[in-house]
Residue, then its C-alpha position, 0 to 999 in steps of 0.5 A: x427507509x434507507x438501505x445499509x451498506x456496510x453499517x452506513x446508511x444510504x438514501x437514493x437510488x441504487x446507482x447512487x448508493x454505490x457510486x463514491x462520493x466526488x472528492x476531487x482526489x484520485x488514488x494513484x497508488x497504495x504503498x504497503x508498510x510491512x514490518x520486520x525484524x530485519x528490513x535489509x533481509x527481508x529485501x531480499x526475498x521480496x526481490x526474488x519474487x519475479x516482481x522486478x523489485x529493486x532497492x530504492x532507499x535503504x536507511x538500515x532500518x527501513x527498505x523501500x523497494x520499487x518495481x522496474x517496470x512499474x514505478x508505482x508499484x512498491x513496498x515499504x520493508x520497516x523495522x520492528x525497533x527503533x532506529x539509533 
């Protein structure tokens, strides 16, 4: 009978069950997309955080922040309206 991890079903050996399957992709990075009514001042709190966050691009409506000592780290500051 197959065992269930996480509501899916599996068959094998317990080593197989728990290792991902093979893709060919591999995760570089995972940008977080955080919505708020005021991108540009939002930006600001997350620059004092200590993370070395720095603004990359802003549109006025949308903030991306990247931290100086690690490129891949970064978060996406979006509107909750629409742009002009």
């Amino acid at each position: 009978m197959p065992a269930r991890i996480g509501g899916i079903a599996t068959v094998g050996s317990p080593a197989n069950r728990l290792r991902p399957p093979k893709s060919g992709m591999t995760i570089r990075r995972a940008v977080p997309d955080i919505t708020t009514a005021g991108p540009v001042a939002s930006s600001g709190f997350y620059q004092l955080l200590g993370c070395g966050f720095r603004e990359e691009m802003n549109l006025g409506w949308v903030v991306n922040l990247v931290s100086s000592a690690n490129p891949t780290a970064q978060v996406i500051l979006i509107t909750t309206m629409r742009p002009p």
